[in-house]
BAMAR-171743 format. One record per residue (C-alpha): z, x, y. Coordinates in steps of 0.2 Angstrom, whole numbers, m for minus. Layout:
% residues N
> Z | X | Y
...
//
This chain:
% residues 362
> 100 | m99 | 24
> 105 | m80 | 27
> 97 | m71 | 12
> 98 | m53 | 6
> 113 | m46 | m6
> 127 | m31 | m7
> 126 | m30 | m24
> 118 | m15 | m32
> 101 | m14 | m41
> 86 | m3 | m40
> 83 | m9 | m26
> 96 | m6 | m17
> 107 | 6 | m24
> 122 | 7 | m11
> 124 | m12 | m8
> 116 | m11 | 8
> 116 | m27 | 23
> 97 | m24 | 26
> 100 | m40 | 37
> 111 | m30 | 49
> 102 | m15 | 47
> 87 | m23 | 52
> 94 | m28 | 69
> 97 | m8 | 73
> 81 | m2 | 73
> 73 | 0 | 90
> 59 | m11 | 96
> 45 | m8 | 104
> 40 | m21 | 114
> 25 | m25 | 102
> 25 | m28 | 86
> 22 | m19 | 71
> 6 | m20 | 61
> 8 | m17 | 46
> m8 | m12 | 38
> m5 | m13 | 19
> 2 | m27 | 10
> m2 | m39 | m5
> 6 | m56 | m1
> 6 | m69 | m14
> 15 | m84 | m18
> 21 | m101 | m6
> 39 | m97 | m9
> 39 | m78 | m10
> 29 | m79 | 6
> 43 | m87 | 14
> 55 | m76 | 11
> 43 | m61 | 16
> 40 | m70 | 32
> 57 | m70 | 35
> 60 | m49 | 34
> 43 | m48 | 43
> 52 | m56 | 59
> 69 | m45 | 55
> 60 | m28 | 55
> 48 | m30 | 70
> 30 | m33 | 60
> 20 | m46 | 69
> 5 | m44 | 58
> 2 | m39 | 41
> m15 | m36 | 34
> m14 | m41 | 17
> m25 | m40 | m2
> m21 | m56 | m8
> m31 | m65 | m24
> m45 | m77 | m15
> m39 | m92 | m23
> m21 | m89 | m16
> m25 | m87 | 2
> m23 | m102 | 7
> m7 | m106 | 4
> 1 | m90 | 10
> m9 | m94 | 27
> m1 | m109 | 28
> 17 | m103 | 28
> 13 | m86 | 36
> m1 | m94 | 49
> m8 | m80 | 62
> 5 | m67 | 55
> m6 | m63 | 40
> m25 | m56 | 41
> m35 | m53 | 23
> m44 | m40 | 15
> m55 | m42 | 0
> m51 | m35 | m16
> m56 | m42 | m35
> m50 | m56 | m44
> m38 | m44 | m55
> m33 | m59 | m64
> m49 | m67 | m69
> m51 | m66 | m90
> m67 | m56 | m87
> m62 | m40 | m80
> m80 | m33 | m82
> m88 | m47 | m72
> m72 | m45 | m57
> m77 | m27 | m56
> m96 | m31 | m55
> m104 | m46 | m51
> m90 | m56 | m46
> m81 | m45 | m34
> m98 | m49 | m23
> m97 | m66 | m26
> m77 | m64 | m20
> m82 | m52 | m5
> m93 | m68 | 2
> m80 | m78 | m1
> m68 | m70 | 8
> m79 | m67 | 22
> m84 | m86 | 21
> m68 | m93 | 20
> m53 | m81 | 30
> m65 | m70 | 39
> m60 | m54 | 29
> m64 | m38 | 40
> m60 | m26 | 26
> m65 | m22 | 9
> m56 | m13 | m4
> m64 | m1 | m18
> m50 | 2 | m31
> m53 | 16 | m37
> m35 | 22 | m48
> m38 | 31 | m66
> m31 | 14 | m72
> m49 | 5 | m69
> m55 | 16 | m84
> m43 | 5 | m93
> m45 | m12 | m85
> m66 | m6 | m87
> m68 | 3 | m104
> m87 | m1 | m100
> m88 | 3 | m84
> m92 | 24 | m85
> m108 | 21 | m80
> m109 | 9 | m65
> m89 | 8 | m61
> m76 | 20 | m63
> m82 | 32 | m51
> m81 | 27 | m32
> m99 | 32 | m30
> m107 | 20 | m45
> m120 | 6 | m45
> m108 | m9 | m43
> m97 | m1 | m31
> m109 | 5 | m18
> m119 | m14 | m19
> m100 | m19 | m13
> m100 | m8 | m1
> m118 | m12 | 6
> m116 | m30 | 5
> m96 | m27 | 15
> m105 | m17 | 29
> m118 | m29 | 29
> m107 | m42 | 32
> m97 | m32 | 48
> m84 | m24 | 34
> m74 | m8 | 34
> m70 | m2 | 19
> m50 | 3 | 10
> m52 | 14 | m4
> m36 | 19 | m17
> m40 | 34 | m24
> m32 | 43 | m35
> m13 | 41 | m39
> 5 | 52 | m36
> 6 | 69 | m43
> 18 | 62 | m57
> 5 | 49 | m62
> m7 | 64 | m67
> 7 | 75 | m75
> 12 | 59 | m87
> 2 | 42 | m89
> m15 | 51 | m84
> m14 | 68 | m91
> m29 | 68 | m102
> m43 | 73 | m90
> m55 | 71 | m102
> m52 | 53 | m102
> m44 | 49 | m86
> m53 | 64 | m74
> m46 | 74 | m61
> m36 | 70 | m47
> m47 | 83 | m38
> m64 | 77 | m43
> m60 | 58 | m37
> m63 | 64 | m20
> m80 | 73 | m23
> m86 | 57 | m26
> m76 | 48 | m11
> m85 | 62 | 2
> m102 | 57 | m4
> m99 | 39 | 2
> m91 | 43 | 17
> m106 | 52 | 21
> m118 | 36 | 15
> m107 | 23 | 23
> m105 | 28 | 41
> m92 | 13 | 44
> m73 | 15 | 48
> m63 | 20 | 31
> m45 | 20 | 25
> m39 | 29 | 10
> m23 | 20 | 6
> m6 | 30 | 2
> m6 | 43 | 14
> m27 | 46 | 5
> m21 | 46 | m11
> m12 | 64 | m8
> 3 | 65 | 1
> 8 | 80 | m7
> m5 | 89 | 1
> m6 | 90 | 17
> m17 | 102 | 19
> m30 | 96 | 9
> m27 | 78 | 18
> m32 | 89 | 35
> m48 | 96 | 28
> m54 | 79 | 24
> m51 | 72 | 40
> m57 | 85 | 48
> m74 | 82 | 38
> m74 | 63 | 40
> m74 | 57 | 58
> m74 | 39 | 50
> m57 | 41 | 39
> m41 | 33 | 41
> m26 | 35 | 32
> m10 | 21 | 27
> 6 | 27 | 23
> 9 | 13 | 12
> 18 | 13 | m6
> 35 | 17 | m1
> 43 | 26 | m16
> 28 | 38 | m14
> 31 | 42 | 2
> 47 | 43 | 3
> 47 | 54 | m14
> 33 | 64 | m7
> 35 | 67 | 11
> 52 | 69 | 11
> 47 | 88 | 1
> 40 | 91 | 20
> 49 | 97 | 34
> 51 | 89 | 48
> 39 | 101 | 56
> 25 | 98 | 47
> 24 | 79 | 45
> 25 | 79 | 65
> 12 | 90 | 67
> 1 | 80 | 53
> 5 | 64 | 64
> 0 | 72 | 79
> m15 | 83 | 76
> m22 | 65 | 69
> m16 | 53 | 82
> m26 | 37 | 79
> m29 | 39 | 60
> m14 | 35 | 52
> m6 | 20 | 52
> 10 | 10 | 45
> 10 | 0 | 28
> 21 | m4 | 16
> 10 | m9 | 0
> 24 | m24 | m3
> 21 | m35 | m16
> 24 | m53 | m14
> 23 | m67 | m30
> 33 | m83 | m34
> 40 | m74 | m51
> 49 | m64 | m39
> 61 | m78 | m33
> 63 | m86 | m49
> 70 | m82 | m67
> 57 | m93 | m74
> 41 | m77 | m75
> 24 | m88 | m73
> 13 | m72 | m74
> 24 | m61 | m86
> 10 | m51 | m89
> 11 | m42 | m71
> 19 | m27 | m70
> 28 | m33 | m54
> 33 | m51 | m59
> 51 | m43 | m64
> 54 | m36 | m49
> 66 | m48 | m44
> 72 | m66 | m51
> 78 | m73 | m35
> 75 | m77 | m16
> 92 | m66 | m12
> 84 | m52 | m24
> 66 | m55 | m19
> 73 | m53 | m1
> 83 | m35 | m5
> 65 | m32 | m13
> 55 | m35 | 0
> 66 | m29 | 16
> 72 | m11 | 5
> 54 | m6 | 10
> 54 | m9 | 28
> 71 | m3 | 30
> 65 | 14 | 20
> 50 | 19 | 27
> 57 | 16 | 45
> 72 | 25 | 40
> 62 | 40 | 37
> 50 | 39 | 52
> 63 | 35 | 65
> 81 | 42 | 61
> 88 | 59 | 57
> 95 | 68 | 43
> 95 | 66 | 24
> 101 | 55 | 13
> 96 | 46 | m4
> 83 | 32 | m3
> 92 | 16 | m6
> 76 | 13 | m19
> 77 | 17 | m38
> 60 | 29 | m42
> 54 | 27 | m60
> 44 | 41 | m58
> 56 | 52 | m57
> 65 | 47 | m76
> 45 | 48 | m82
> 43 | 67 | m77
> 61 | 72 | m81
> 71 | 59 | m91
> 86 | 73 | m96
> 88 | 76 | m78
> 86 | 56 | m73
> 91 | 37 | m76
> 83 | 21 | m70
> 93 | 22 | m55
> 91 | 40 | m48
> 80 | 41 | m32
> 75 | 56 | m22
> 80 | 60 | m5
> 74 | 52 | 10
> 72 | 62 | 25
> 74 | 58 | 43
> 60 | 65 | 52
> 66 | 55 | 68
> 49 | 55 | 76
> 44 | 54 | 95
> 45 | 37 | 102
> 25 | 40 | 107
> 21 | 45 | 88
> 29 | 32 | 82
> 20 | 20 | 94
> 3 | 26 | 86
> 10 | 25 | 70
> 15 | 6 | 72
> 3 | m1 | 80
> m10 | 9 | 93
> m20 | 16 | 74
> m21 | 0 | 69
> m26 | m8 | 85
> m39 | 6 | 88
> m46 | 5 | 69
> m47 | m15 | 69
> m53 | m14 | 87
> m39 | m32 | 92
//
């Protein structure tokens, strides 16, 4: 059965095909990796499986919760790999942060053969923590570098999110004294680039894709960093404020350390109107295969949009954050521009899939 619908909704604002659009992008003659995903749910997996095949992604690495593996791996099979991240809905968030998330890290070693494993490290944790000021919140604390020792031990790289969008800080996480500085999150992530001499990748374009420059300096610094450029509306909102010009020379001046994600999000609330984990902030999403499907494909269709084509346009996907900074100025369904950068065929080959190739070493 033919998913995917015309009909408007935040995520996709001008009724696009993305079935038909799917078939004009160019392909490569490998498949794309992508290298950041969270894949949940038997039923959502299928349909994820389904724009996986449409856009040209063979493999996608994904952060799915340990006692959900298995059943995405059996729809998805070769065309998922896991990476370790804690058990966000265990009761006890103390204990997932601590304890448990090395319990978890074993596990998905044991049992899926995990390569990576993530530190979450957004201002949010101080939330999901309240006790966790001493031994959590910082990248660098007591629970986070035992994770870290006992990953590497165990043949692991390391993910790391750090920090959140420039909007984030100016609304939700405004109070440093309680949230910190976007800034000072990273003093502490050079420190265990320094200590843990294994490969790293900071998630979302390092956390900063507003700054290039600073992005530049830190690779610069940090022979063992990588970059994703996942989280769509983010990158979309952010780069497109760069010109062509300097993304490409970003993309070229640090062949080999950035790679392709998307930072979809896959559940089974998201292809029915019956919500069986209402308290996620992504179970509303979407309340149907066909809208689970506009979901889903809207962010493959965006990103390589963006990376391959020319020109500027709106992005077919409603950002929120742009009503939370400026609601006189915005609605629920405003979105930024979206800016071809329509990349070199050999840029967009390392972006794909050579990065990825080179950082997992397949």
């Amino acid at each position: 059965m033919a998913l995917g619908s015309s009909r408007v909704n935040v995520n996709n604002r001008q009724g696009i095909d993305y079935r038909q659009m799917a078939a004009g992008f160019a392909r490569f003659g490998r498949p794309i990796i992508d290298a950041h995903a969270h894949i949940h749910g038997k039923d959502a997996s299928k349909v994820y499986a389904e724009v996986q095949e449409l856009f040209g992604v063979g493999v996608t690495y994904s952060m799915t919760q340990l006692h959900l593996c298995a059943e995405v791996r059996e729809v998805m099979g070769e065309r998922v790999r896991f990476m370790c991240i804690p058990t966000f809905s265990h009761p006890d968030k103390g204990h997932a942060f601590r304890a448990g998330y090395l319990e978890a890290i074993q596990e998905y070693h044991n049992q899926f053969q995990a390569s990576v494993m993530k530190i979450w490290s957004s201002p949010r944790v101080r939330e999901i923590v309240p006790d966790g000021e001493r031994d959590v919140w910082a990248i660098d604390s007591e629970w986070r570098v035992r994770q870290c020792e006992l990953a590497v031990s165990l043949g692991m790289k390391i993910m790391v999110h750090i920090a959140d969008p420039d909007t984030w800080y100016q609304t939700k996480w405004s109070d440093a004294k309680k949230f910190g500085t976007k800034r000072g999150e990273y003093e502490a992530l050079e420190r265990m680039l320094e200590r843990f001499k294994v490969k790293w990748i900071a998630a979302h374009c390092g956390g900063w894709p507003e700054d290039l420059e600073f992005l530049t300096g830190l690779l610069a610094r940090h022979a063992n960093l990588h970059f994703d450029l996942s989280a769509t509306k983010w990158m979309v909102r952010e780069l497109s404020k760069h010109s062509r010009a300097e993304v490409l020379e970003f993309l070229t001046r640090h062949k080999g350390r950035i790679l392709f994600g998307s930072d979809i999000v896959t559940m089974d609330d998201h292809v029915t109107a019956k919500k069986g984990m209402p308290e996620s902030i992504k179970s509303d999403q979407a309340s149907s295969p066909e809208q689970a499907f506009d979901l889903y494909a809207s962010r493959y269709y965006a990103l390589r949009t963006m990376f391959e084509r020319a020109g500027d346009s709106e992005s077919p996907i409603a950002d929120e954050d742009l009503k939370m900074v400026d609601p006189g100025k915005f609605d629920a369904m405003s979105a930024p521009i979206l800016r071809g950068f329509g990349l070199p065929r050999e840029v967009l080959e390392d972006l794909y899939f050579d990065a990825a190739r080179g950082f997992w070493g397949i």
